[in-house]
C-alpha positions as CSV (number, residue, x, y, z in Angstrom):
1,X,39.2,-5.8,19.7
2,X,40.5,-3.5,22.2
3,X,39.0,-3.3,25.9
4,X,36.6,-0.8,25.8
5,X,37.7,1.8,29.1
6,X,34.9,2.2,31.9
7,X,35.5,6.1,31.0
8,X,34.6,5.7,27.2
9,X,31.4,3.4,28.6
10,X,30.3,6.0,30.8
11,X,30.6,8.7,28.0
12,X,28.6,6.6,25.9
13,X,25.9,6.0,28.1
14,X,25.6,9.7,29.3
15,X,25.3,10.8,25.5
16,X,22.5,8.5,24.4
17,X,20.4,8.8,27.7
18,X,18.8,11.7,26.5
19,X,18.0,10.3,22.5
20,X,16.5,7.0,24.6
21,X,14.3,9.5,26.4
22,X,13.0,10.8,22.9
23,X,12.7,7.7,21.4
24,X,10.2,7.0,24.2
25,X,8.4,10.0,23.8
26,X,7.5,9.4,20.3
27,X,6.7,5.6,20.8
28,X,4.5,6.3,23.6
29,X,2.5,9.3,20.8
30,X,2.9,7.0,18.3
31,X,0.8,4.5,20.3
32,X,-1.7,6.8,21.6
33,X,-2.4,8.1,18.2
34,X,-2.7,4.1,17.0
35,X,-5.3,3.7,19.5
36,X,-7.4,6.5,17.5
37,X,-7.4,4.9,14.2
38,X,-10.2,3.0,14.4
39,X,-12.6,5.7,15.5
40,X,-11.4,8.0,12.6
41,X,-12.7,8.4,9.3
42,X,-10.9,7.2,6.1
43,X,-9.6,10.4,5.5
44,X,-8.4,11.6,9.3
45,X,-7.1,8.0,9.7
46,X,-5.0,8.2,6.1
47,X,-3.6,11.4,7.1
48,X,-2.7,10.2,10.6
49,X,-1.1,7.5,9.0
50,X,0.7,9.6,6.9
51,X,1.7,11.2,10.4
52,X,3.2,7.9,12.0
53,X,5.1,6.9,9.2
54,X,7.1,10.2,8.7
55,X,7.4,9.9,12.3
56,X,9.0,6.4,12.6
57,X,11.2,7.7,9.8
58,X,12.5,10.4,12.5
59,X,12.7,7.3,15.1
60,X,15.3,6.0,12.4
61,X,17.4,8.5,12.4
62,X,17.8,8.8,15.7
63,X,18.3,4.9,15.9
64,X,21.4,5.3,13.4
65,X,22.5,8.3,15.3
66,X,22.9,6.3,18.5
67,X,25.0,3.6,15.8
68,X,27.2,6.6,15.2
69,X,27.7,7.6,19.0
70,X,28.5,4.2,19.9
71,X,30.7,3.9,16.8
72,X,32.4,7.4,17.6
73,X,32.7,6.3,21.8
74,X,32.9,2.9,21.9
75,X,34.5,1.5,18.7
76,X,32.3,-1.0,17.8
77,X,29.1,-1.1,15.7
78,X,25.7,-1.7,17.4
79,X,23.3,-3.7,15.3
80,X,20.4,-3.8,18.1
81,X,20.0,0.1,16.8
82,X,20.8,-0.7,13.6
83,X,18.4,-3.3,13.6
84,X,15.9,-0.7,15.3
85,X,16.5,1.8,12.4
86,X,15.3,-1.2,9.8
87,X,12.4,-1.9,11.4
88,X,11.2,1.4,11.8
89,X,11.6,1.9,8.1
90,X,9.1,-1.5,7.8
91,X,7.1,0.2,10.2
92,X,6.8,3.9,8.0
93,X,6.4,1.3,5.0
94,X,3.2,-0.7,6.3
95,X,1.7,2.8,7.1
96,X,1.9,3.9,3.7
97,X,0.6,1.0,2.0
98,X,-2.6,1.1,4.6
99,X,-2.5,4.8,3.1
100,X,-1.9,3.8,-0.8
101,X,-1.8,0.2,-0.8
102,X,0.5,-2.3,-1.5
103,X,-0.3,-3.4,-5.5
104,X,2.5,-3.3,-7.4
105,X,1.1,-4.4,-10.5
106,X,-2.8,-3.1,-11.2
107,X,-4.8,-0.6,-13.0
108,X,-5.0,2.9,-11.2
109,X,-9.0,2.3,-10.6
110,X,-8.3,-0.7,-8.2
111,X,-6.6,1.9,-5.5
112,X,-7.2,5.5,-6.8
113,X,-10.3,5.3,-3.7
114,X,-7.3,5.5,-1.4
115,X,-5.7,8.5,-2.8
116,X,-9.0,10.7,-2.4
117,X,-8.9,10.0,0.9
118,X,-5.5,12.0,0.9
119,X,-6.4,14.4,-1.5
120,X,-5.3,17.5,0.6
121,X,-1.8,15.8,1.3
122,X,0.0,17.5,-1.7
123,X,2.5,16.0,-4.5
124,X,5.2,17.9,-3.3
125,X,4.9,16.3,0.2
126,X,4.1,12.8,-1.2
127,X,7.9,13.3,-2.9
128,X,9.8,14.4,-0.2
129,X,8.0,11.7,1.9
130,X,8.6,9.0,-0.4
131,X,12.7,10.6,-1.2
132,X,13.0,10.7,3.1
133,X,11.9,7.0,3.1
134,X,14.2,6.0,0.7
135,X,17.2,8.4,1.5
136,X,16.2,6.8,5.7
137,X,16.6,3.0,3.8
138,X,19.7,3.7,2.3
139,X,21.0,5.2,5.5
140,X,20.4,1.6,7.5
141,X,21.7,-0.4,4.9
142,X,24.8,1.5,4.6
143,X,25.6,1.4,8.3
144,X,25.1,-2.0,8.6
145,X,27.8,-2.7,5.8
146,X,27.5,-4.8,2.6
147,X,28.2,-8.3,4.3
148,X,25.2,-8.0,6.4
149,X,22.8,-11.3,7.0
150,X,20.0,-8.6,6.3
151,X,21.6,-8.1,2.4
152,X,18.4,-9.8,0.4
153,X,16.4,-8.7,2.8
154,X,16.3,-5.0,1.8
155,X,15.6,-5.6,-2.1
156,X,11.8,-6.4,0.1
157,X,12.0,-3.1,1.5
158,X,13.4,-0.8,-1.7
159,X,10.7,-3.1,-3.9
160,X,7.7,-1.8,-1.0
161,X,9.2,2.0,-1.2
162,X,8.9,1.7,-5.1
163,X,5.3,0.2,-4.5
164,X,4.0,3.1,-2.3
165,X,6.5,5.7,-4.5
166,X,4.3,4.4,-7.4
167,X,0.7,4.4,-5.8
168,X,1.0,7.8,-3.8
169,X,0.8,9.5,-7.5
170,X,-2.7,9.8,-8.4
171,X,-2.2,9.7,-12.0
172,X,-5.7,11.1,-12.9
173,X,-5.0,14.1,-12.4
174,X,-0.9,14.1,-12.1
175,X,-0.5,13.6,-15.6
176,X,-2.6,16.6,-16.6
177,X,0.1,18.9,-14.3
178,X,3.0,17.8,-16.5
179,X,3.1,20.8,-17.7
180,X,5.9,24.0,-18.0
181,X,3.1,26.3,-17.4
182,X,1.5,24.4,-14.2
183,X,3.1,25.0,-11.2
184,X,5.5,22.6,-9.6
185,X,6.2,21.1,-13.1
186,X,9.7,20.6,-12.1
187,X,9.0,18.8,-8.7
188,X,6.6,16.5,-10.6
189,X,9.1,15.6,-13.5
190,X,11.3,14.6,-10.5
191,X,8.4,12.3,-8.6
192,X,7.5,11.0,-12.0
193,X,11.4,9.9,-12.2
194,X,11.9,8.5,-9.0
195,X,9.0,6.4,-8.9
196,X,10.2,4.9,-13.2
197,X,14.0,5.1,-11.4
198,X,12.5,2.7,-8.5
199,X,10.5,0.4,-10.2
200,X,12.9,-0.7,-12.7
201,X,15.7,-0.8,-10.0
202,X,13.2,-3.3,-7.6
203,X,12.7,-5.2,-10.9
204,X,16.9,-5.7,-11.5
205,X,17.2,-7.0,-7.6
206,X,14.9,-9.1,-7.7
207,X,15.9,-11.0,-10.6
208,X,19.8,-10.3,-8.3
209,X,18.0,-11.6,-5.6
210,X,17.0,-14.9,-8.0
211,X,19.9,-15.6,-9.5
212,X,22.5,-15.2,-6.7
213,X,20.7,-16.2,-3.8
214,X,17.2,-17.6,-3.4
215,X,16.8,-19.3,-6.7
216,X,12.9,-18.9,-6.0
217,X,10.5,-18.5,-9.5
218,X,8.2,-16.2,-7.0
219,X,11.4,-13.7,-6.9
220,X,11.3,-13.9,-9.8
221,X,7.5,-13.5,-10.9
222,X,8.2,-10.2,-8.5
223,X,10.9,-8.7,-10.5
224,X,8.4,-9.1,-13.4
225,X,5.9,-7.5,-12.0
226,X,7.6,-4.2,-11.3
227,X,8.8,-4.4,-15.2
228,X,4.7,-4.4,-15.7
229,X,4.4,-1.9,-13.5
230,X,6.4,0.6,-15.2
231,X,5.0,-0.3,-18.2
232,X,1.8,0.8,-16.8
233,X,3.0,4.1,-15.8
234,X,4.7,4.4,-19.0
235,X,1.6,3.9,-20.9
236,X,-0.4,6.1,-18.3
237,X,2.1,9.3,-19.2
238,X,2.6,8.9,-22.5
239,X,5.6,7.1,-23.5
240,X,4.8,4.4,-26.1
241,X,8.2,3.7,-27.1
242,X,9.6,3.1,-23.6
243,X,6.4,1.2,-22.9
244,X,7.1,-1.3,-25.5
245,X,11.0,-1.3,-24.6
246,X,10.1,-2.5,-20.6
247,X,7.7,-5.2,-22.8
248,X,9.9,-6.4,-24.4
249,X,12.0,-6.9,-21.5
250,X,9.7,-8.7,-19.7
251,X,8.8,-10.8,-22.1
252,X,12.8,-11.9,-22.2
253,X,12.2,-12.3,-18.4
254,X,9.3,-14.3,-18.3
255,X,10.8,-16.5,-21.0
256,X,14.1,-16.9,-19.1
257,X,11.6,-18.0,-16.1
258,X,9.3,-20.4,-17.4
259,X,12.3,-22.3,-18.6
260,X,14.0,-22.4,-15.5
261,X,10.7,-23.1,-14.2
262,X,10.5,-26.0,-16.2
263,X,13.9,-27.1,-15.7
264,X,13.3,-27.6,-12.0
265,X,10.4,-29.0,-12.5
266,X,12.2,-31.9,-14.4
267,X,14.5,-32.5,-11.7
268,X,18.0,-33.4,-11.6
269,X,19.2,-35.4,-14.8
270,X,16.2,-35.5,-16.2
271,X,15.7,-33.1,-20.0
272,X,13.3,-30.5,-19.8
C-alpha cells in the first residue's frame, strides 16, 4: 500500500473534525434522554425510544460517511467506523424491540400491549422506520465488503429488523385498512410486503448460516421459526394457500433437522 502523504492526513483529519463534533452532540442527547426513561410512562418512554433508535440510525450514517472520507482521502478503508456504523444499527435494534419486542414466533396477543403504547406513532412512520433500518444495515454490510469476519454475523441483525418489521404492525386493526378505499392502502400493501419479504429472507440465512458455517441445530430451529412466523401473518391477513405453502416448507425443514439432529447425536461412525 502506498505511503499515505502528511498532506492527504491533514486533509482527512480537517474534514472529519467537524462530523466527530456531531457525533458527540447526539451521544451526549442520546444519553441524557436515556437517563429519562425510567421516570417516563410506558407510552412517553416507547415513543422516546422510538426517538433514539431513529437517531442512532443517523449516527450510522455519519459513521459510514467518515468510511467514505477516509476512503476518498486516505485510500484505505476504516473498519473502527465501520464497526461503529454496525453497532449503532444493534443499538436502533435493541430500542425497537424494548418498543415491540423481540418474539419472532407468537400469537399477536402476547405483544399487541406494546403497540398501544405507540398507538399515535403511525404506520406510515413505522415503514419508513423499519425501510431506514434496513436500507442503514445494508449500507454497513456493503462497505465492509463480502469477505468480512462480521459475514454471519449480520443474518442476527437482518433476522432482528424482520422481528421488529413484523411486531411494529398491529395486525388488529392493520388488516381492517387493507383496503383501496382506506387511506394509505398502498403504503400498507408495501409494509405488509416487506415485513413477508423479511421473514422469509431471515428464514433462508439462517438455514445459509447452518449449512455453511455454524452447523448449529439452534440456527437452525431459528430459520424455522421465521417460516412460522410468516405463516402466522399469512393466516392473520388472509392467505390460506400461501399459509399452507410456508407449512409445508417447514415441515421439510424441521424434518431435514431432526435428522441431522439425530445424526450428530449418534456420533461419528455410528448409524442413526
Amino acid at each position: 500500500m502506498a505511503k499515505i502523504s502528511s498532506e492527504a492526513k491533514k486533509r482527512y483529519f480537517d474534514r472529519v473534525q467537524e462530523y466527530k463534533k456531531h457525533i458527540d452532540v447526539v451521544l451526549a442527547r442520546e444519553k441524557t434522554i436515556a437517563k429519562t426513561l425510567e421516570s417516563e410512562s410506558a407510552g412517553g418512554a416507547a415513543h422516546k425510544r422510538l426517538l433514539l433508535a431513529d437517531e442512532r440510525l443517523n449516527l450510522a450514517s455519519n459513521y459510514l460517511l467518515l468510511n467514505r472520507i477516509s476512503l476518498a482521502l486516505l485510500g484505505v478503508r476504516n473498519d473502527a467506523f465501520l464497526n461503529d456504523a454496525r453497532k449503532s444499527c444493534y443499538q436502533s435494534i435493541i430500542y425497537l424491540e424494548e418498543v415491540v419486542s423481540d418474539y419472532i414466533d407468537t400469537p399477536f396477543s402476547d405483544y399487541s400491549e406494546n403497540l398501544e403504547r405507540i398507538e399515535g406513532y403511525e404506520d406510515e412512520s413505522r415503514y419508513y422506520l423499519c425501510r431506514k433500518l434496513g436500507f442503514t444495515i445494508d449500507s454497513v454490510k456493503e462497505d465492509f465488503g463480502d469477505n468480512s469476519k462480521w459475514k454471519w454475523s449480520f443474518v442476527e441483525l437482518e433476522g432482528r429488523l424482520a422481528t421488529v418489521t413484523k411486531n411494529f404492525i398491529n395486525f388488529k386493526s392493520f388488516v381492517g385498512m387493507l383496503d383501496p378505499r382506506v387511506e394509505g392502502y398502498p403504503m400498507r400493501v408495501e409494509f405488509l410486503a416487506l415485513c413477508k419479504e423479511l421473514l422469509l429472507r431471515s428464514a433462508d440465512r439462517y438455514r445459509e448460516k447452518y449449512e455453511l458455517s455454524t452447523l448449529r441445530i439452534d440456527d437452525f430451529k431459528i430459520a424455522i421459526a421465521y417460516l412460522h412466523a410468516l405463516r402466522r401473518v399469512y393466516a392473520i391477513v388472509g392467505e390460506p394457500d400461501n399459509a399452507e405453502s410456508i407449512k409445508k416448507k417447514s415441515e421439510v425443514w424441521t424434518s431435514k433437522m431432526n435428522a441431522d439432529e439425530q445424526r450428530a447425536a449418534s456420533g461419528p461412525g455410528k448409524k442413526a
